[in-house]
N, C-alpha and C positions, 0 to 999 in steps of 0.2 A: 467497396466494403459492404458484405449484408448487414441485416438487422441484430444478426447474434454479435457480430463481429463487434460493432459498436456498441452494443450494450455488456458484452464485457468489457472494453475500453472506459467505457463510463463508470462502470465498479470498480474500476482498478483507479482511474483518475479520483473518483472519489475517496476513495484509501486513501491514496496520497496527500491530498486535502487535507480529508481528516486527521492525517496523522500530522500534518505543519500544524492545524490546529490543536490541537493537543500538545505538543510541543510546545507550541507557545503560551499554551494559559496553564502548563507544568501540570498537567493531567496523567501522573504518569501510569494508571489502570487500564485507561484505553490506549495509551502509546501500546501499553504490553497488550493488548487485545489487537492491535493493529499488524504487533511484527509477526504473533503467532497465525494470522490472516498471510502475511506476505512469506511466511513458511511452509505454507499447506499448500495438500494436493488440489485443491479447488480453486487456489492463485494459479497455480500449475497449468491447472486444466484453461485457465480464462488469458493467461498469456502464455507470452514466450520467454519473456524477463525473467531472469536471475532476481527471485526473493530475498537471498539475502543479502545480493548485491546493491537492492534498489534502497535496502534496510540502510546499510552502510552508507550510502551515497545520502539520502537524507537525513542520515544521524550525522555524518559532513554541513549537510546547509546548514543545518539548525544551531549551532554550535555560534 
């Protein structure tokens, strides 16, 4: 894996983070800044992941 390869990996795993966090401390401004994140063509661009598959699957955990 190069260096791009990992450093989108790591903004997208930080997404994910951030969005359990928020989730949990019921912050729910940044949830919505997070899914609109996992919507866009710049998630797009950085994975291969289904956005709003990954949305659904951690509105699942959190539950």
């Amino acid at each position: 894996m190069n260096g791009y390869e990992q450093l989108a990996n790591a903004i997208v795993l930080q997404a994910v983070n951030d969005y359990r966090l928020a989730k949990k401390k019921k912050e729910s401004e940044d949830q919505a800044v997070l899914v609109q994140f996992f919507r866009s063509k710049w998630f797009a661009m950085l994975t291969n992941i289904d956005g709003r598959l990954l949305e659904q699957k951690l509105k699942e955990e959190c539950r």
